[in-house]
C-alpha positions in Angstrom: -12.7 -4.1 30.2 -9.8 -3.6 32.6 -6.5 -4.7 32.0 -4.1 -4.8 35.2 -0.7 -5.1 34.5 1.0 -2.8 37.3 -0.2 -2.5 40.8 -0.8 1.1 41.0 -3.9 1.8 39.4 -4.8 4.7 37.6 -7.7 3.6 35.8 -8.8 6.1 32.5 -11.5 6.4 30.3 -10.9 6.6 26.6 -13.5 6.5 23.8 -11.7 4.9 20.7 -12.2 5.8 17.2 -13.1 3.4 14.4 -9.6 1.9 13.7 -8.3 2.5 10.4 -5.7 -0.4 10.3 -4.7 -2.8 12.1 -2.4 -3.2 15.4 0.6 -4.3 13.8 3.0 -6.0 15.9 6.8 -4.9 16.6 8.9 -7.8 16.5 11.5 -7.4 19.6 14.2 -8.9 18.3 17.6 -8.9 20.4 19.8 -8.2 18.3 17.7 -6.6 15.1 17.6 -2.6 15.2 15.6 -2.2 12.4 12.9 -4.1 13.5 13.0 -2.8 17.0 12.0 0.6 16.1 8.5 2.0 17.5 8.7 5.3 15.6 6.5 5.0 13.2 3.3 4.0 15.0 2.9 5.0 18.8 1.0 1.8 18.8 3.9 -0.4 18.0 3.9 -3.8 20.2 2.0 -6.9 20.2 2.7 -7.0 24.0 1.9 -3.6 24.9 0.1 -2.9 27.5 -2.7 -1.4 25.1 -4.3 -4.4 24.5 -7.6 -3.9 22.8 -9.7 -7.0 22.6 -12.5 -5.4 20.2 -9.6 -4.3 17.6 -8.9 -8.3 18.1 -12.7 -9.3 17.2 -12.3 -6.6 14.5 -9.0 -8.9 12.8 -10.6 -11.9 13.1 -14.3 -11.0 11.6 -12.1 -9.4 8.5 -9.9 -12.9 8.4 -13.3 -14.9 8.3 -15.2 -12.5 5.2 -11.9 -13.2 3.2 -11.9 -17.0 3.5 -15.7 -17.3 3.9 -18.6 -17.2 0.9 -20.9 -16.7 3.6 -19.4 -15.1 7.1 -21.2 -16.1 10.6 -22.1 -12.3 11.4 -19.8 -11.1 14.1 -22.6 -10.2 16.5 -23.8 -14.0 16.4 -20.7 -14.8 18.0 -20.5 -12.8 21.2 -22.9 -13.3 23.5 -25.1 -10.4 24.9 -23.8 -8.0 22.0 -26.1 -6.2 19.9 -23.6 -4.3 18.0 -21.3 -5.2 15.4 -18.3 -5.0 15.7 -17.6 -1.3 13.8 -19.5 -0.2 16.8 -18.3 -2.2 19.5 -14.7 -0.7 18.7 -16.4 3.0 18.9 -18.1 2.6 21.9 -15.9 0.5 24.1 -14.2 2.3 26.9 -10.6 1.4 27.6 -9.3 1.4 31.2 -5.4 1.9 30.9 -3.6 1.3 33.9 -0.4 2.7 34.2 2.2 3.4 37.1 2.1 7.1 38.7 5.7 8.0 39.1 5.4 11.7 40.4 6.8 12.4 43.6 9.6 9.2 43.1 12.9 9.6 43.0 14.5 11.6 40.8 17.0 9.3 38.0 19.5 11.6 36.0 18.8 10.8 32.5 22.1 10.9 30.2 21.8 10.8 26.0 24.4 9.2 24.4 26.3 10.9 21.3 26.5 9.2 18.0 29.8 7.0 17.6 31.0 8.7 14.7 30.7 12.3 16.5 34.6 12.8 16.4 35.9 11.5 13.1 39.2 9.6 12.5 40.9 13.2 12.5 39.9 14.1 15.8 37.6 16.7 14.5 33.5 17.3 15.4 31.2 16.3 12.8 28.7 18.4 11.7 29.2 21.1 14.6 26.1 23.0 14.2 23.9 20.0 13.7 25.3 18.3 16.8 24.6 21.9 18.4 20.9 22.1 17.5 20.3 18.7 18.9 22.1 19.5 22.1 20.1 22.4 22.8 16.8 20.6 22.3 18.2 18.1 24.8 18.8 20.5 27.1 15.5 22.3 26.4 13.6 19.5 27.6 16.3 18.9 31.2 18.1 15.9 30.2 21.0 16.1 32.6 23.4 15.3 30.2 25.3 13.2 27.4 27.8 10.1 27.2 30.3 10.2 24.5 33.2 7.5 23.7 36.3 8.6 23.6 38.6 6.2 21.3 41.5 5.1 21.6 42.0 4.2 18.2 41.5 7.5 17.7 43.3 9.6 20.3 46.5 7.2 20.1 46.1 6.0 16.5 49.8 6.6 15.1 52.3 6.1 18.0 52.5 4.8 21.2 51.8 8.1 24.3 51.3 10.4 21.3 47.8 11.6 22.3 45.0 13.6 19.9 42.6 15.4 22.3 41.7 17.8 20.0 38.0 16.8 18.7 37.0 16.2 22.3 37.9 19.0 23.8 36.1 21.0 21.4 33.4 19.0 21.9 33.4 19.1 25.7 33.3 22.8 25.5 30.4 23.2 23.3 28.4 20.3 25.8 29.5 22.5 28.8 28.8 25.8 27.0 24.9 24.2 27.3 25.2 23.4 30.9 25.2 19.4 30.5 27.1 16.9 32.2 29.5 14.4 30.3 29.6 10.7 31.0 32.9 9.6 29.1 33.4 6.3 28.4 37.3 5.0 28.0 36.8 2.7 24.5 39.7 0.8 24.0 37.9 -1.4 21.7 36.6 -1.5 18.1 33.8 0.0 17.3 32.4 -1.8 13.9 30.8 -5.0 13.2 28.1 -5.0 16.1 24.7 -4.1 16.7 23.8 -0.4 16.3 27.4 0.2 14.7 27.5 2.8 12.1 30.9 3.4 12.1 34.0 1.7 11.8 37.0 3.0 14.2 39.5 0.2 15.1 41.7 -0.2 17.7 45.4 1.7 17.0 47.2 1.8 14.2 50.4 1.1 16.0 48.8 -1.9 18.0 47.6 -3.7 15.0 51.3 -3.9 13.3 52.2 -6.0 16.7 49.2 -8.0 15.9 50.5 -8.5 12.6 53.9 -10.6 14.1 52.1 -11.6 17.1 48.1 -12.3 16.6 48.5 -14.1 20.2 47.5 -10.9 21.6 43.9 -11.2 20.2 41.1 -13.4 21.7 41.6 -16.4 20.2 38.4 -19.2 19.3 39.0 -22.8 19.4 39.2 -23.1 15.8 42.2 -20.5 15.6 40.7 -17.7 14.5 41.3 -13.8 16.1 39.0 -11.2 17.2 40.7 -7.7 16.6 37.9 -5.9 18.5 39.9 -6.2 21.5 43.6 -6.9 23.4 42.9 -10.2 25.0 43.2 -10.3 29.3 46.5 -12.7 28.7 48.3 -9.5 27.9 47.4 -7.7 30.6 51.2 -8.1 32.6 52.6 -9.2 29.4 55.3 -6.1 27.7 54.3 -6.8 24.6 52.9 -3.9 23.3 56.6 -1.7 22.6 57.7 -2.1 25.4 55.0 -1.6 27.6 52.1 -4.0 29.3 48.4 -3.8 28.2 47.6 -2.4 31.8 50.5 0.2 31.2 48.7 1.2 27.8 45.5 1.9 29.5 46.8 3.8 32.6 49.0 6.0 30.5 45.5 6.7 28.1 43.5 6.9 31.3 46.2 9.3 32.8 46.4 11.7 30.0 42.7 12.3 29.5 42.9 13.5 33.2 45.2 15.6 33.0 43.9 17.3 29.5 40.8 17.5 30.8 41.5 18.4 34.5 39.6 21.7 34.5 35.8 19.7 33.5 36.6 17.4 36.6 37.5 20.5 38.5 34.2 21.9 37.1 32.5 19.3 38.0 31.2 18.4 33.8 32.6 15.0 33.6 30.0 13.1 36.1 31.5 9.4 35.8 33.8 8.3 33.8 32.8 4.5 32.2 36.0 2.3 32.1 36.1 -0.2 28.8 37.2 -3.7 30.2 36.4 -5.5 26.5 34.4 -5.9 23.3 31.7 -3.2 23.1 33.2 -1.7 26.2 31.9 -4.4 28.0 33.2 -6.8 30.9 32.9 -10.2 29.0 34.5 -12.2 26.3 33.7 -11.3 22.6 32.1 -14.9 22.7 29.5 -13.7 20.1 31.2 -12.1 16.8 28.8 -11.2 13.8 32.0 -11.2 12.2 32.5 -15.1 12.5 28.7 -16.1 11.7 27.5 -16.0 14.8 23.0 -15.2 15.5 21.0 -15.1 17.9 20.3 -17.1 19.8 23.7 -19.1 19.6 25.6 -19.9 22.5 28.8 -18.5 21.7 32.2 -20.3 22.1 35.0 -19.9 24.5 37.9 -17.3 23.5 40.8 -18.8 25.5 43.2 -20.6 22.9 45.8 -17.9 22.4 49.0 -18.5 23.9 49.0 -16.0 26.8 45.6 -17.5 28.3 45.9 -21.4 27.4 49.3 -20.9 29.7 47.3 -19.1 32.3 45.0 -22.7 31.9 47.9 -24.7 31.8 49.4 -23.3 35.4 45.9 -23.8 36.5 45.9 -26.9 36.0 49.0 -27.8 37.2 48.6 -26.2 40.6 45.3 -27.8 40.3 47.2 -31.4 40.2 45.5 -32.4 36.9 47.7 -31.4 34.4 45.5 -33.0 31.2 42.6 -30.2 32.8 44.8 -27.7 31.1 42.8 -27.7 27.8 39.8 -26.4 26.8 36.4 -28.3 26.4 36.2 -29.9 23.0 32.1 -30.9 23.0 30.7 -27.3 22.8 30.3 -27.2 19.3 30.2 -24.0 16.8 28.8 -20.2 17.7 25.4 -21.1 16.5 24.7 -24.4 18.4 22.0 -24.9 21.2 22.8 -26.1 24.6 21.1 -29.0 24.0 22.4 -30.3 21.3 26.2 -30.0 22.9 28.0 -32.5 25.2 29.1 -29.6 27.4 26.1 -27.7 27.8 23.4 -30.2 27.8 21.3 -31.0 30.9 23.7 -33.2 32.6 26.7 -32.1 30.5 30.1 -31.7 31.4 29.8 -27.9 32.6 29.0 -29.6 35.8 31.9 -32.3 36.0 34.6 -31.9 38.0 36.5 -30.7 34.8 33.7 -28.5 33.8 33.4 -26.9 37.2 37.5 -25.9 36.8 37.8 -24.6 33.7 34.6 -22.5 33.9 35.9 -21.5 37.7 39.1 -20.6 35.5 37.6 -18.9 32.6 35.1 -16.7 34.7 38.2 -16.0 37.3 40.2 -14.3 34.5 37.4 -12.1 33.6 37.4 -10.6 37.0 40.6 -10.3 37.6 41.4 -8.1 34.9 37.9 -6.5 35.7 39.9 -6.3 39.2 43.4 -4.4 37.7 42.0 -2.3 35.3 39.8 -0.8 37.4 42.6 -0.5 40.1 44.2 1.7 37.5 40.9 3.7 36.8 41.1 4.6 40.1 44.9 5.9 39.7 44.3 7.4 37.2 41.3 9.6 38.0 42.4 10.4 41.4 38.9 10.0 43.5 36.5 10.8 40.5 33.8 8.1 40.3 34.2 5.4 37.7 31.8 3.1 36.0 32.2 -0.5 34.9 29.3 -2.4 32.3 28.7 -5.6 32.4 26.1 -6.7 29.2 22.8 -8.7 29.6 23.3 -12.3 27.9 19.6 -13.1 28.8 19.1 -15.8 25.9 19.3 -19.3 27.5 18.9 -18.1 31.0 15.7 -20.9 31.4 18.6 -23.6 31.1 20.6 -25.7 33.7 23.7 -24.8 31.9 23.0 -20.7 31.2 25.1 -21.9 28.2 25.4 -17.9 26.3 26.8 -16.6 29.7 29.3 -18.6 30.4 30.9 -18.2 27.4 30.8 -14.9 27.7 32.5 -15.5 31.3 29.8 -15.3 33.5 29.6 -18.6 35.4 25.8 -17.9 36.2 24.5 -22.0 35.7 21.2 -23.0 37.6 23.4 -23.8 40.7 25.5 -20.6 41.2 25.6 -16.9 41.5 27.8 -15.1 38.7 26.8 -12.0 39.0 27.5 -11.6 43.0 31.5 -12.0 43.1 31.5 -9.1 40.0 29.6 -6.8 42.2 31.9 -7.8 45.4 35.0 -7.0 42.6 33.0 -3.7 41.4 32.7 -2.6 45.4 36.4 -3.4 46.5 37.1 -0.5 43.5 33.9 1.7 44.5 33.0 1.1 41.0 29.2 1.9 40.2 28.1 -1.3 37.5 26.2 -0.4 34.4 23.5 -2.5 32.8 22.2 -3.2 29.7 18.7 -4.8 28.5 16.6 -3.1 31.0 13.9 -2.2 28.6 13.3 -6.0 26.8 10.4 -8.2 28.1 10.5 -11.7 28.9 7.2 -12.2 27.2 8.1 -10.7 23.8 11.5 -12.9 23.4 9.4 -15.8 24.1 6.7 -14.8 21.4 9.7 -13.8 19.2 12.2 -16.9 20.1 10.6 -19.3 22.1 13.4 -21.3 21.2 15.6 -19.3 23.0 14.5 -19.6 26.5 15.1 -16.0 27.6 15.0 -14.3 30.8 15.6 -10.7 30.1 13.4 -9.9 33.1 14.8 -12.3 35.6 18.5 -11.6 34.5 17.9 -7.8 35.0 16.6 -8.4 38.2 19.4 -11.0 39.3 22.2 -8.6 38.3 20.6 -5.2 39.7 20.0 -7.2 43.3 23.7 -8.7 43.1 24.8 -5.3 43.1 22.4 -3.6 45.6 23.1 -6.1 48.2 26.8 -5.6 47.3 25.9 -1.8 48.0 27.2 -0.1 45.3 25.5 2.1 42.4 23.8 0.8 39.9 23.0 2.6 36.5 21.6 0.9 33.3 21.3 1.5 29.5 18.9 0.1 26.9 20.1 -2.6 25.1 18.6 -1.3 21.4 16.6 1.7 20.3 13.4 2.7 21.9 11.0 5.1 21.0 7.8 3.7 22.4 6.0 3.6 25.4 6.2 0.4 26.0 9.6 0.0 26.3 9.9 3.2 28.4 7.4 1.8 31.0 9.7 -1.3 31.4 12.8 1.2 32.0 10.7 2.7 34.5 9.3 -0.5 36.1 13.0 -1.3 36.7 14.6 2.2 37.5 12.5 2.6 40.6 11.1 -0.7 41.9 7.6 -0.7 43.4 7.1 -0.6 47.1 11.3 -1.8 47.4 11.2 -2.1 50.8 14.8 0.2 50.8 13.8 2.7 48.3 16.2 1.0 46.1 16.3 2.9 42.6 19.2 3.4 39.3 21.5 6.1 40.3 21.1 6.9 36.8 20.1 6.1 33.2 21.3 6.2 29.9 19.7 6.7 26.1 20.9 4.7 23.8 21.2 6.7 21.4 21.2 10.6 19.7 20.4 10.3 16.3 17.6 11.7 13.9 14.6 9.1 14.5 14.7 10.5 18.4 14.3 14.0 17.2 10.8 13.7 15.2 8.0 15.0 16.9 6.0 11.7 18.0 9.0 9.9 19.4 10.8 12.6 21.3 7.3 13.5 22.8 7.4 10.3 24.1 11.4 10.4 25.1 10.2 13.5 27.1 7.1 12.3 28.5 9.3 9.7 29.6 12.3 12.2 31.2 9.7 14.0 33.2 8.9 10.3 35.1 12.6 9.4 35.5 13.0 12.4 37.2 9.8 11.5 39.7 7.5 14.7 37.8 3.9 14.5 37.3 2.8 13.7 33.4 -1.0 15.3 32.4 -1.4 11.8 30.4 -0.8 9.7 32.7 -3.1 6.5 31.7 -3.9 8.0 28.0 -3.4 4.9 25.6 -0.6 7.2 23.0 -2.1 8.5 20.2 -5.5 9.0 21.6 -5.6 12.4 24.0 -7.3 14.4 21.1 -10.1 11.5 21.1 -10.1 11.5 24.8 -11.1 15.4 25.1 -13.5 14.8 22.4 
C-alpha cells in the first residue's frame, strides 16, 4: 500500500503493531485551541498523511460485531485475504512518503514568548522558569524568540512617560543565551481573542479620551465600539492630548530605539514587527468574540465612527454621488453567510457600482494607514528592518464575493487581486509581510466546515506569491498551536516550495507559541525534528510514521 501525497518519494518500510485503540481524529478547527492540540497522541489527524487503511477495516469490523447478532467475518469481505483482520494490521507494511528537506535552504526559526511574560508592572514573570525554557530553546538552535512589547504597558499612566524596565531585563537575559529578538510594537489589546491568556488593554490615559470621545474606536453599524484598537480615522486627527494617533506611535516607536540602541547596535533585535491593528494585524477588527461573533461568520464593516464615515462622505463627494457616502445596509449581522445577504450574495451589491466604491474606499483606508505607519517605522528605526502582518481570513475564499475578507478590508472578490497593492505598499517601505495560517489544510476545514467554503491553502499561496512577485521578504507564523507532524509538514510544504523555479523560500518562521505543552518530551521531539528541516538538515526518521521507530528496528 503506497500512499503518495508529496512528490519526493522516500518510500519506508514499517511493520505495525496490533493497535490498541483507535485513530482518533483531531478536529482542526480555526478558531478552537483546545481542540487543535496534537499533544497527546502523535497520531492526532484524521487527514494525516498516516493513513492506514487496515486500522480502517479494523473500525468498521468492531462497528459491525456491536450492531450485528451474527457478524459477516471480516476475511469474507476482502477479496484474496486469508487473514483476519488482527493480522492483516500486524503484517501490513506501510510505505510513508515524506519530503527530504536536507540540503534546502536554511529558514531561521523564531519562538514566540508568552503574552503575559512582562506583567502590568513592567516586571519578568517567573524569571528562572522563563530561563530554563530559554536555554532548552537554545539547546536545540532555535535562532531566536519574538516577544510583544505593549504599549498599554510601557505608556500605561501618561502620555511619553515610558516603562522599559521588564524588557530590558528581559532582553538581556535572551541575549545572555545568544538568541535573537523579534519585537513586535503592540499597540493593541491583548484579551478576548484566540490563544489570549491575558488581558493587557490599551493605555490607561487613552481610554479616559475614549470615555468623552468613543469616536476614536472602530465603530460597527449598529453603534457599538471595539476598544482593542485606535481606529485609522484618527490617524492625522490631535485628538489624543494634544497629539495625532501617528504622533503616539512614532514617539513609542522612537523611544524603544533609543532605549534599546545598544541590541540594534549588537545586532539582537533581528526585525522589528510594526502593529497596524487588532491582534497586531493589518485589517479591521471585523470579527470580535466580544460582540458574538463564530466562525465562520462574515464579519461586518467597522466604518461608522465619525472620523471614517467623513472620510466616506468626502469620498463620495469627490466621487459626484454624494448619497454613496453611507455604508451598505444589506450585510446583515457578524454571524450571517454570504448567501443569505443582499450584499454578499452571488450577484449582490459588492459588485454594483456602489459596491465597487465603498469597498474601493474601505480597502483604500486600510492601506493607507498601512502606508503612514510604516513610513514612521521607518523613522523611527533608522534603517533597521521592519515587518508588517497581514492575517489569513481563509473562510469563504470559494465565494464570488470572499465576503470574511472584505470586511476585514481586503478587497480580494473572485474578480480582483487584494493582496497585490498590500505587497506593492509593503515594498515602497521595504517592509518584509508576515503571514499567518500557513500550517491549516484545505481538506480538514472542509471535513470540519464544509459550510464554510475555505481556502487556507489557496489563500496562503495567493498572498505568499503577491508578495514574491512584489519582491520583498516574506515570513509566516502558525495561525494556532501545533504539536504534530502533520501540521509541521504543511509549514514546510510552504516554507520552501518544491522545485520553485526561483528557489523562492520564507525568510523566516515563527512558533506560535512558548508555553508548557511544547516542552513535554513527545511534542518538543517533534518541534525539533521539525527545526532541524527548517534549517535544510538531514533527520534519521525521515519517512517513520511517529510513534513507530522502536517497532521499525524491531
Amino acid at each position: 500500500m503506497a500512499i503518495r501525497l508529496n512528490h519526493t518519494v522516500i518510500p519506508v518500510s514499517v511493520k505495525l503493531g496490533a493497535p490498541a485503540a483507535r485513530v482518533s481524529a483531531r478536529s482542526s478547527l480555526p478558531f478552537s485551541v483546545g481542540d487543535w492540540r496534537g499533544g497527546v497522541s502523535t497520531f492526532s489527524g484524521a487527514r494525516s498523511p498516516l493513513v492506514f487503511a487496515k486500522v480502517k477495516q479494523r473500525e468498521e469490523s468492531t462497528t459491525n460485531e456491536e450492531d450485528e447478532e451474527d457478524p459477516v467475518p471480516i476475511e469474507d469481505s476482502v477479496e484474496d485475504n486469508d487473514s483476519t483482520t488482527d493480522q492483516l494490521v500486524d503484517e501490513e507494511v506501510v510505505h510513508f512518503e515524506e519530503r527530504d528537506f536536507s540540503g534546502t535552504a536554511y529558514v531561521p526559526v523564531y519562538v514566540m514568548l508568552p503574552l503575559g511574560v512582562i506583567d502590568m508592572n513592567s516586571e519578568v514573570v517567573e524569571p528562572e522558569e522563563l530561563l530554563d525554557q530559554l536555554r532548552t530553546l537554545k539547546s536545540v538552535n532555535v535562532d531566536g524568540v519574538m516577544l510583544d512589547c505593549w504599549w498599554g504597558i510601557v505608556e500605561a499612566h501618561t502620555p511619553q512617560v515610558y516603562n522599559w524596565t521588564g524588557y530590558k531585563k528581559l532582553f538581556q537575559m535572551i541575549r545572555e543565551l545568544g538568541l535573537k529578538i523579534q519585537v513586535v510594537m503592540s499597540f493593541h489589546e491583548c484579551g478576548g481573542n484566540v490563544g489570549d491568556d491575558v488581558h493587557i488593554q490599551i493605555p490607561e490615559w487613552v481610554r479616559e479620551i475614549g470615555l468623552s470621545n468613543p469616536d476614536i474606536y472602530f465603530t460597527d453599524r449598529e453603534g457599538r465600539r471595539n476598544t482593542e484598537c485606535l481606529t485609522w480615522g484618527i490617524d492625522k486627527q490631535r485628538v489624543l492630548r494634544g497629539r495625532t494617533a501617528l504622533e503616539v506611535y512614532f514617539d513609542y516607536m522612537r523611544s524603544f530605539r533609543v532605549e534599546f540602541d545598544e541590541f540594534f547596535e549588537d545586532n539582537i533585535i533581528s526585525e522589528i514587527e510594526v502593529g497596524l491593528g487588532p491582534c497586531g494585524e493589518l485589517r479591521y477588527p471585523s470579527y470580535p468574540a466580544q460582540f458574538g461573533w463564530k466562525y465562520p461568520g462574515i464579519g461586518e464593516f467597522q466604518c461608522y465612527d465619525k472620523y471614517l464615515m467623513k472620510s466616506l462622505e468626502e469620498a463620495a463627494e469627490v466621487r459626484g454621488h454624494s448619497f454613496w457616502g453611507r455604508g451598505p445596509d444589506n450585510t446583515d449581522t457578524y454571524n450571517s453567510t454570504p448567501h443569505g445577504t443582499g450584499f454578499f450574495r452571488d450577484g449582490g451589491d459588492y459588485d454594483s457600482y456602489y459596491g465597487r466604491f465603498f469597498l474601493n474606499w474601505y480597502s483604500r483606508v486600510l492601506i493607507d494607514h498601512g502606508d503612514r505607519v510604516l513610513a514612521m517605522a521607518n523613522l523611527a528605526f533608522e534603517g533597521n528592518c521592519i515587518a508588517a502582518k497581514l492575517s489569513g481570513i481563509h473562510w469563504w475564499y470559494k465565494t464570488a464575493s470572499h465576503a470574511a475578507e472584505l470586511t476585514a478590508g481586503f478587497y480580494n472578490s473572485s474578480n480582483r487581486d487584494g493582496y497585490g497593492p498590500i505587497a506593492a505598499m509593503f515594498k515602497k517601505h521595504d517592509a518584509a509581510l508576515n503571514f499567518t495560517c500557513v500550517e491549516l489544510r484545505t481538506l480538514d476545514q472542509h471535513e470540519d466546515f464544509p459550510e464554510a467554503l475555505a481556502d487556507p491553502e489557496g489563500l496562503v499561496w495567493q498572498v505568499l506569491n503577491a508578495a514574491w512577485d512584489a519582491s520583498i521578504p516574506v515570513a509566516s507564523e502558525n495561525a494556532l498551536p501545533c504539536y504534530d507532524r502533520e501540521g509541521y509538514n504543511k509549514i514546510l510544504e510552504n516554507a520552501k516550495p518544491l522545485n520553485d523555479p526561483d528557489g523562492r523560500h520564507l525568510s523566516c518562521f515563527t512558533y506560535l507559541r512558548l508555553n508548557p505543552t511544547l516542552m513535554e518530551s513527545q511534542n518538543f521531539k517533534e518541534f525539533e525534528r521539525f527545526l532541524k528541516r527548517m534549517h535544510g538538515e538531514a533527520v534519521p526518521d525521515l519517512g517513520v510514521p511517529p510513534g513507530t521507530q522502536e517497532t521499525k528496528s524491531e
